[in-house]
N, C-alpha and C positions, 0 to 999 in steps of 0.2 A: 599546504592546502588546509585553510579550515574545515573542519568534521562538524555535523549537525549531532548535538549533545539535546535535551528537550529544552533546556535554557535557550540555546542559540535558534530552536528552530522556529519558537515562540517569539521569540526577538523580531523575528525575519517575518514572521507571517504577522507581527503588529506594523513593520516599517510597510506591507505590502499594504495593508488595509489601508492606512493612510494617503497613500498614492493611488489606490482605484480611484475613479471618476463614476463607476457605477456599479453597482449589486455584482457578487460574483460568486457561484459553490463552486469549491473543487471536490475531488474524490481524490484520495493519498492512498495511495499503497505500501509496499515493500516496507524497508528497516524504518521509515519516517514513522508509517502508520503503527507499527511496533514502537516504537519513543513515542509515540504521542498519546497514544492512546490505550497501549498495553504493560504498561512498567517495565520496557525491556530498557536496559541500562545502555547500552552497548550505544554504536558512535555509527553515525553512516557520514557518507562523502555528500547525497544529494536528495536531493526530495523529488518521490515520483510521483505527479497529480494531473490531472486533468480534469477542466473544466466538466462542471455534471450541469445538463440541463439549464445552461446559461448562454444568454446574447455573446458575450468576451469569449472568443477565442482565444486560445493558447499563444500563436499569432500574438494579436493584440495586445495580449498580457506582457510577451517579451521585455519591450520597454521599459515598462514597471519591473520586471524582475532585473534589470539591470540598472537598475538604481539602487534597486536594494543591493544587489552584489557589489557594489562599489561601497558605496555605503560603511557595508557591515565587514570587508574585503573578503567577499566570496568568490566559490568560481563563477564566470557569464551563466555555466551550465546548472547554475546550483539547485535551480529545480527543473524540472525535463518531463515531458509530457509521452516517455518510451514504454513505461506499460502498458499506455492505450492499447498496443497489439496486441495484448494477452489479455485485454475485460473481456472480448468473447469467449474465453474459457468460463466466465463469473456464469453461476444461475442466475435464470432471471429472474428471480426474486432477492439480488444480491444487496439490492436497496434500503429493504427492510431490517436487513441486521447492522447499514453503517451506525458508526458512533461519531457523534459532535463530536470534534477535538479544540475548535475554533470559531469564535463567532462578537466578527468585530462589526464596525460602522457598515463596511461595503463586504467585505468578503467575509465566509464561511466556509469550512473544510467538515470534511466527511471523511473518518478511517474505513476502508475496507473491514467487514466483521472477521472475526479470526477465523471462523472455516472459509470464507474467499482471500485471506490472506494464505491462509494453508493451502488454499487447495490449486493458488498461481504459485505457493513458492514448491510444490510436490512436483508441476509439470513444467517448470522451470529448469527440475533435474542438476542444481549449479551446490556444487560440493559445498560453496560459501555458505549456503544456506541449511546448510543442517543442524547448526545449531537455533533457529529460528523454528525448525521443524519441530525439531524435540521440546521446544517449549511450546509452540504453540498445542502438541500433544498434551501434553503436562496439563495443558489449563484445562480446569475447569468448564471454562465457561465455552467449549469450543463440543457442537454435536458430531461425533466424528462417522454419525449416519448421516449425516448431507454431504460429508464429504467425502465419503466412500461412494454415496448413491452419486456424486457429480462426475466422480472419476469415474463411474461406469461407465454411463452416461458417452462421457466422452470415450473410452474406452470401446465401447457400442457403436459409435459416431465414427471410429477411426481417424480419430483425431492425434497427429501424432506426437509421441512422447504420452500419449494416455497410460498405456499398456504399463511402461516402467513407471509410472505416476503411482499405479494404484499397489504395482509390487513394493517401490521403495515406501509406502503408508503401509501397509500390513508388516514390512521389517522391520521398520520404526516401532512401530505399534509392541509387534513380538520382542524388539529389543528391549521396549518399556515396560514391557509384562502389562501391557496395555488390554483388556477384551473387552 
């Protein structure tokens, strides 16, 4: 199985522009939106986006993605629209922090900012992703008060998996000698 490296997934996201028929944003999340937009090096299997505030459904798009999967020999699933369940954990102001990654003829991509990437990969709770956690910690550019006040939040909300959300961040954190 080919791995999306940021060569390969820029490759993929110019063969998809070319094949729209009409204007599309997505929103990326997970390891994509770490490669594309975060200097993370490392390799993912699949890209997870969903259409933001466009006519193209995901539906609709399939087609086109499996042109490109042939194509480029990817898998059918090579991008998958499964963290849709978990943007209701985003603030709603999660809009404001995405970052342009992509912006061709017809389509445009949007990364999740790194505290709503941190703070679906915290309530995710998925051992794979800890080392994504501790960099997303590490960075700079990430206010780790939004993303303590979100896990309250839900936390507060009884939202579940909050609770160990907001312990495994303050462990991290104390591992990093993070305050």
């Amino acid at each position: 199985m080919k791995m999306f490296d940021k060569k390969m997934f820029f490759r993929a996201l110019g063969e998809l522009d070319r094949l729209l028929p009409a204007p599309l944003a997505l929103l990326v999340g997970g390891a994509a939106a770490l490669i594309a937009a975060y200097e993370e090096t490392e390799v993912t299997k699949d890209v997870d986006a969903v259409p933001l505030k466009s006519k193209l459904t995901f539906e609709e798009l399939k087609p086109f993605l499996l042109i490109v999967a042939e194509k480029l020999d990817l898998p059918k699933d090579w991008m998958n629209p499964y963290f849709e369940s978990y943007t209701h954990l985003l603030p709603a102001d999660y809009e404001s922090r995405t970052r342009e990654i992509f912006s061709g003829k017809n389509l445009r991509c949007l990364a999740l900012g790194p505290e709503d990437l941190l703070i679906m990969k915290l309530m995710a709770g998925r051992q794979k992703d800890e080392r994504h956690i501790r960099r997303l910690l590490r960075s700079k550019d990430v206010r780790l008060t939004l993303v303590e006040n979100r896990l309250e939040e839900l936390s507060d909300q009884c939202m579940k998996g909050a609770s160990e959300a907001l312990g495994r961040f303050d462990e991290v954190k104390s591992d990093l000698e993070i305050t």
